[in-house]
N, C-alpha and C positions, 0 to 999 in steps of 0.2 A: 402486461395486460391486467384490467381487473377479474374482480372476482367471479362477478357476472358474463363478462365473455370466454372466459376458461368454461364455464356452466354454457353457454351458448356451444361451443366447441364440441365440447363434452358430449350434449345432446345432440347436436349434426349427426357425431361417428358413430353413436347408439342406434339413431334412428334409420342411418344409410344402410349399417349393417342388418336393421330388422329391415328393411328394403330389400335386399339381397335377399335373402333366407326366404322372405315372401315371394318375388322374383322367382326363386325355382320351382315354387309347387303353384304358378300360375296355371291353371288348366287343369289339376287334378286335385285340388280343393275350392270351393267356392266363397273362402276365407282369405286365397290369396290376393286376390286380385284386391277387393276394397283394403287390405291393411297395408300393401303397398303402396295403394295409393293418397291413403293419408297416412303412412310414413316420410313419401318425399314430400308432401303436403309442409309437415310439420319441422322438417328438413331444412327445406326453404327457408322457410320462417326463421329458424333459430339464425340460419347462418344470417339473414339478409338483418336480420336484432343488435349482430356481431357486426355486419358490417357496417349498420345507422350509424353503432354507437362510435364506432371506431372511425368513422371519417367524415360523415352527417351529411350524407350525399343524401340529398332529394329522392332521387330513384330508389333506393333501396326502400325506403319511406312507402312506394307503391309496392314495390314487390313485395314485402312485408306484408301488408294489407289485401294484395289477393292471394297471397297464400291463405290467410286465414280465414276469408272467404271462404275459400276451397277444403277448408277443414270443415266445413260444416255439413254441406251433401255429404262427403268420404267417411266422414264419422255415422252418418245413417245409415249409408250403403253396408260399412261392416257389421253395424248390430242386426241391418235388416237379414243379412247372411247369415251372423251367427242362432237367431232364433228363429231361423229357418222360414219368413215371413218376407222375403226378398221377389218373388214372383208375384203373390197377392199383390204387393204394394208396389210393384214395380212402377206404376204410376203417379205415386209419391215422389219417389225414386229422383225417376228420368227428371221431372219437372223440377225437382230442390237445385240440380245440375244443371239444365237450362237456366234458372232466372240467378245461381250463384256464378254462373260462366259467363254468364253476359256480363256481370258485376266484374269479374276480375278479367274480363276481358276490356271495362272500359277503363278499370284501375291498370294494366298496362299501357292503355292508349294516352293515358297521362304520360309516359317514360317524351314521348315527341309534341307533347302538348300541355305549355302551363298551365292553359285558362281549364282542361280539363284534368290537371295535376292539383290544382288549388282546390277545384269540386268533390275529389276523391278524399283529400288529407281533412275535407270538412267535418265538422260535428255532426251536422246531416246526414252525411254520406253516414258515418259509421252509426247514426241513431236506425238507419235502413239497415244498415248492419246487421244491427243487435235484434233490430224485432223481426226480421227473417230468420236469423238464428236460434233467436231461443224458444219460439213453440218446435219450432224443427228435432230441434235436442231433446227437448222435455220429452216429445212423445218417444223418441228413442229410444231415451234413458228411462222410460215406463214401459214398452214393451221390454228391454231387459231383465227392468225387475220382476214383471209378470213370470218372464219366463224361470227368473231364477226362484221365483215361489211356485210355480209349479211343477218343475222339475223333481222327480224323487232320488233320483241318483245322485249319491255322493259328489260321486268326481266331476257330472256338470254339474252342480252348486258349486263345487271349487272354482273353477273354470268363469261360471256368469260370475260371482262375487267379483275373484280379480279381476276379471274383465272391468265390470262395474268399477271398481275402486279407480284400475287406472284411468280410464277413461272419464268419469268423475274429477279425478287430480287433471286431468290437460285442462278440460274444457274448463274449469272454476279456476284454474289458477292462469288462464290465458284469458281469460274473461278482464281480469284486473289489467292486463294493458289494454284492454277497449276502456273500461272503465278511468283509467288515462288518462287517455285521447279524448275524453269526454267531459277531463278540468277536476275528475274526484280525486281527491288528497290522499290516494293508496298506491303501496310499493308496486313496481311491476312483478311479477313474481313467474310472467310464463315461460321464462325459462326455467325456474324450478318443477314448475308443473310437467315439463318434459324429461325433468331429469328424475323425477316420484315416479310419476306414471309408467313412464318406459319398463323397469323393470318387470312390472305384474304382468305385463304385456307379453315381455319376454319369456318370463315363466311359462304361460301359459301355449306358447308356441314351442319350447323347446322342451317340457318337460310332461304336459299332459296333452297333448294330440292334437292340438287346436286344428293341426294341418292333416288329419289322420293320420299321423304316424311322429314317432319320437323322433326328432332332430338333434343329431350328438354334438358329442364338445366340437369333433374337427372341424363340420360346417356351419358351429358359429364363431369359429379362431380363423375359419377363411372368410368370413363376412368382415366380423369385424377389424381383420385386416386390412382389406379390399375399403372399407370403409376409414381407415384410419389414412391409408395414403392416398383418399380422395378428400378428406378435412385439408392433409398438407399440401393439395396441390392448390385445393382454394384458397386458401393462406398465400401461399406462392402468387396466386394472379392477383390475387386483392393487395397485396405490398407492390408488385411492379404496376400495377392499374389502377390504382385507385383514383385519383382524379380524372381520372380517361373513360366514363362510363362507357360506352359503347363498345370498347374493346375488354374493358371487364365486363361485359354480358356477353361479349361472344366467346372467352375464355372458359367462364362460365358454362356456357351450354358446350363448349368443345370438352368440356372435363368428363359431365354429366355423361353426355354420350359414349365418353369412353368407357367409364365405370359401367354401364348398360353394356357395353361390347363384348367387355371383358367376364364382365358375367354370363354373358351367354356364351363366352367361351369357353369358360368353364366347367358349363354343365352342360356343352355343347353332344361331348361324346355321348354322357348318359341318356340324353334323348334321343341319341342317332339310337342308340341300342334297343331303348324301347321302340321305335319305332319300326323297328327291323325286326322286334318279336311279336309287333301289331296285329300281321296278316296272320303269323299262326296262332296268337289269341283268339283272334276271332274266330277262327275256324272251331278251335277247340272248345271257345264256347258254346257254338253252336252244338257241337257235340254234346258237348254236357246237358246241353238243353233238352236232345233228343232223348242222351239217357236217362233224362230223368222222366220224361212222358211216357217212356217205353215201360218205367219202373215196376209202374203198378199194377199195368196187365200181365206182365212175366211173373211180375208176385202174384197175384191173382192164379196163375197158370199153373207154377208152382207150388201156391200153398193145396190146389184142388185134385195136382195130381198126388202129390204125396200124401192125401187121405185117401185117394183112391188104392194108391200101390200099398198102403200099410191096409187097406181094408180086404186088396186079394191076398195077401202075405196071410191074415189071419184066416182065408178063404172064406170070406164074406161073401155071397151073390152082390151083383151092381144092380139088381134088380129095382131096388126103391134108389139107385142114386141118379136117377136120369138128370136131375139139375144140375149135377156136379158136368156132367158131360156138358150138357148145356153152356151152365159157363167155360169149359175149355173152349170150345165153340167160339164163342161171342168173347170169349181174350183176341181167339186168332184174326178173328176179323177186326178186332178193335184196334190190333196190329198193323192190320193191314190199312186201316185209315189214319192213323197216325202218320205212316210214309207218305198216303196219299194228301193229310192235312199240311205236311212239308214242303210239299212243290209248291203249294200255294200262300206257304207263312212267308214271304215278303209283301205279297197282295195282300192277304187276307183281304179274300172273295169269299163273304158266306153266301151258301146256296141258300138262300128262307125257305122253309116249312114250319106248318105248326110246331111248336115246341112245349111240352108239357112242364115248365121250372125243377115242380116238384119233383115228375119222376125224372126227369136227370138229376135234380140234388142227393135223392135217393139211393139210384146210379153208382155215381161217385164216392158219397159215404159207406155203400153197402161193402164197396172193393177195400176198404183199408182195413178191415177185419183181418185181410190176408198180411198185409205187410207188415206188420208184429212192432206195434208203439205201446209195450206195453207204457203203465202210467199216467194213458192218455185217457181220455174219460169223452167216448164221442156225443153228440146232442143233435137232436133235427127240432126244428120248432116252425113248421110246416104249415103255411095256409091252408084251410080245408078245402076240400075237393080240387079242381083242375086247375091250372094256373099256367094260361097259354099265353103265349109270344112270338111270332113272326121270328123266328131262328134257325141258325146250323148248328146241329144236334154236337156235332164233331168239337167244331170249334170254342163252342160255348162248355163242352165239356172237359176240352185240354184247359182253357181260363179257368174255367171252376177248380178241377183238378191240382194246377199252380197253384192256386190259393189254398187249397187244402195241404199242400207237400210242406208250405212255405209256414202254413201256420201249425204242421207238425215239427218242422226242425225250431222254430221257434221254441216250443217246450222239452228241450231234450232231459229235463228232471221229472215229463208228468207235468201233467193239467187240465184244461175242460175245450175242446174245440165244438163250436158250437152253428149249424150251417140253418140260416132263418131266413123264410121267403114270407114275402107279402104281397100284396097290389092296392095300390095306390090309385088316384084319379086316370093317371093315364103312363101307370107303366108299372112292369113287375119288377119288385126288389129281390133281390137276391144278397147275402150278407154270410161273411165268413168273419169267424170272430174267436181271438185264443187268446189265453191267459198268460200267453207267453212272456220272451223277453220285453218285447217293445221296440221301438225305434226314437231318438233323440229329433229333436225339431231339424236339423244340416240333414238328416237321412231322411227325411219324412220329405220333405221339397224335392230330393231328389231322387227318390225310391221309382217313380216309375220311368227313370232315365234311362236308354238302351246302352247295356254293360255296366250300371252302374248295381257296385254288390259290395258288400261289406262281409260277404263270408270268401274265407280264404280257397275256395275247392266252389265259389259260385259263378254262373255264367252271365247273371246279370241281367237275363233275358225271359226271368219270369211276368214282373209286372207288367214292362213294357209290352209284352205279348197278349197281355190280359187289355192293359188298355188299347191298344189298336183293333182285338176281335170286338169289344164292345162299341166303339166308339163305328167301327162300321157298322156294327148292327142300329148304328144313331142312338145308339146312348150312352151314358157316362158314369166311370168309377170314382167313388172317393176312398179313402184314405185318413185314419183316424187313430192315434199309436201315441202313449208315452212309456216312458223308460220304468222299465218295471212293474206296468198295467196292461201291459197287453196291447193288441193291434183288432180293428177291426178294417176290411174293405169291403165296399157294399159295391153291389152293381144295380144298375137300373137301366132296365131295357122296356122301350115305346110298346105299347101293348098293341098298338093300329100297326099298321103295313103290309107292305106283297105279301102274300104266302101266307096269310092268316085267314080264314074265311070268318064273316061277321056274322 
């Protein structure tokens, strides 16, 4: 064989086995899904390059050409994921996929049809190609570099760079065989481009967390195993098949299938097991969740009795401490509606009543006195006078509360958290804001997802709690966070509705 189908070869077993690897963390990263998919993308491709060259079957001619189609949506879909812009744009998205699937959907319907076999292999067909593909990439390949200049953390600047780089090396050196197809006088080179590329790629999945978590040597010596003895089986059906399309494509798809079987049998058990510790995750989230709202009033409870008991210790009258009583008081029943705001947290049914923003922001802020951050530096930056809204006093204060817990563990060295209300034309703002760690663009799309937590001891169930009580009271949170700047989330609730007198 030449040197070039050795290089096609090459890249199939590469790109199957980063197939696999992506393959298993489909569902618990939102990286897996698009890089698998334009790993078999580009999969195809190489082998069907391998098979042109080697036997100059027509069909492969198409198959080759919607692969590469299909490398163009898969390639958006993965940056749209990795710089966390994949929701917004999901309507870019969907559509690059419709009008690129129709494309390699007629480019297969050529495999039983000359007259539309001859239309596909055209200069036409592929100049529709190119000008569908390349504003598609461009803005891609500028939102990654956006994101990699604005990112301040080291290890995603590493991360977007190689990212960039490889991704850069496929498309520009797979570019030169449309450029081809097209009559220009330059080498083909996209097989090289998969065999530069690939590595950065690799890196960046096996060694810096692209999948949140580090992928060891063993499960990339079982990928690219599993991937080397599905090159040889292709090898195998393409020597006994080759002049006989139709039964080398259904070889073909019987290999593929198996290679998918077997991977999921492989990592069959691991997910029975997670899934068998689902039900009491869940549970124990929820728990966590509890204990963390119950925190503040027991701190609260605790920090007021234990001035009280060192003040009769010293035999102090309680005379001037009635407040402190007070709040023992108003812990216990805040207690007690905490329980009662849990019967109702899968509803969330808020009762409306007037609601004063400020003094619940107040509220809130005044209790963390007791819970001992020291380092933290608190702020109120408080519209004047009253600042009402159609609300449940309760619920609106566990939301508030999560975002205050959330943007103290955020600064666990020290820093300034800072709690800002306004009113707007037709709704009060509400804004928590810390100087904390930050969040990276992949956490930031999916921060307010239920169970979705990045702390090892978290339940996942703060945001989401926060967005479901706002969004019944008919308003809505954002969300605004980079890596090493801090995070803000702002809420905004309608000033008009029941329960508010005008």
């Amino acid at each position: 064989m030449t040197t070039q189908a050795w290089m096609s070869l090459g890249a199939c077993a590469g790109l199957l086995a980063l197939t696999i690897l992506a393959l298993v963390r489909v569902g618990k990263s939102p990286l897996a899904l698009p890089l698998a998919v334009i790993s078999i993308t580009l999969s195809t491709w190489n082998f069907a390059d391998f098979a042109l060259a080697n036997s100059g079957g027509a069909g492969w001619r198409l198959i080759a050409t919607a692969a590469t189609m299909m490398s163009a949506p898969s390639a958006l879909h993965f940056i749209l994921s990795f710089v966390g812009e994949r929701r917004r744009l999901s309507g870019v998205m969907y559509a690059a996929y419709a009008i690129f699937g129709g494309l390699t959907a007629v480019s297969l319907a050529g495999l039983g049809s000359a007259r539309v076999a001859a239309t596909v292999t055209s200069r036409g067909f592929t100049w529709v190609l190119v000008g569908l593909s390349v504003p598609l990439l461009l803005g891609g390949f500028w939102l990654l570099l956006r994101h990699l200049r604005r990112e301040p953390r080291a290890i995603e600047r590493t991360r977007a760079g190689l990212l960039l780089t490889g991704l850069a090396l496929l498309v520009t050196l797979l570019g030169t065989d449309l450029a081809a197809e097209l009559g220009r006088d330059v080498p083909r080179l996209g097989n090289l481009g998969t065999i530069l590329g690939l590595p950065a790629i690799a890196v960046v999945a096996l060694r810096l967390r692209l999948f949140g978590r580090e992928l060891n040597n063993i499960h990339a010596g079982f990928a690219l195993l599993l991937s080397i003895i599905g090159v040889l089986a292709y090898l195998a059906v393409f020597r006994a098949f080759a002049e006989r399309h139709g039964a080398l494509v259904v070889g073909t798809v019987a290999i593929t299938l198996a290679l998918l079987a077997i991977t999921r049998r492989g990592v069959s058990a691991v997910v029975a097991q997670r899934e068998q510790l689902t039900r009491m995750a869940t549970l124990g989230r929820f728990s966590a969740q509890m204990a963390h709202d119950l925190k503040n009033p027991i701190a609260a409870l605790k920090g007021a009795a234990q001035y009280l008991q060192e003040e009769h210790a010293r035999g102090q009258p309680w005379d001037d401490k009635g407040e402190f009583l007070d709040l023992l008081l108003e812990q216990v029943e805040r207690l007690d509606r905490v329980v009662s705001t849990y019967q109702r947290l899968g509803r969330v049914e808020p009762l409306l009543q007037p609601v004063d923003m400020n003094q619940l922001a107040t509220s809130v802020l005044s209790l963390q006195g007791f819970t001992g951050r020291p380092g933290v530096e608190l702020r109120r930056e408080l519209a004047p006078g009253e600042l009402r809204c159609p609300g449940d006093w309760d619920l609106l204060a566990n939301a508030v509360e999560n975002l205050v817990r959330n943007a103290l563990e955020a600064m666990p060295d020290g820093g300034t958290l800072i709690l800002r209300t306004k009113r707007d034309k037709r709704s009060v703002v509400l804004a928590v804001e810390d100087s904390g760690e930050g969040m990276n663009a992949r956490t930031r799309e999916r921060a307010f997802d239920d169970f979705y937590t990045t702390k090892a001891t978290g339940s996942g169930l703060g945001l989401a709690f926060v967005k479901r009580v706002v969004e019944a009271h008919g308003g809505q949170v954002t969300l605004t966070s980079h890596e090493g700047r801090g995070t803000t989330v702002t809420l905004l609730l309608p000033i008009s509705g029941p329960g508010l007198e005008r």
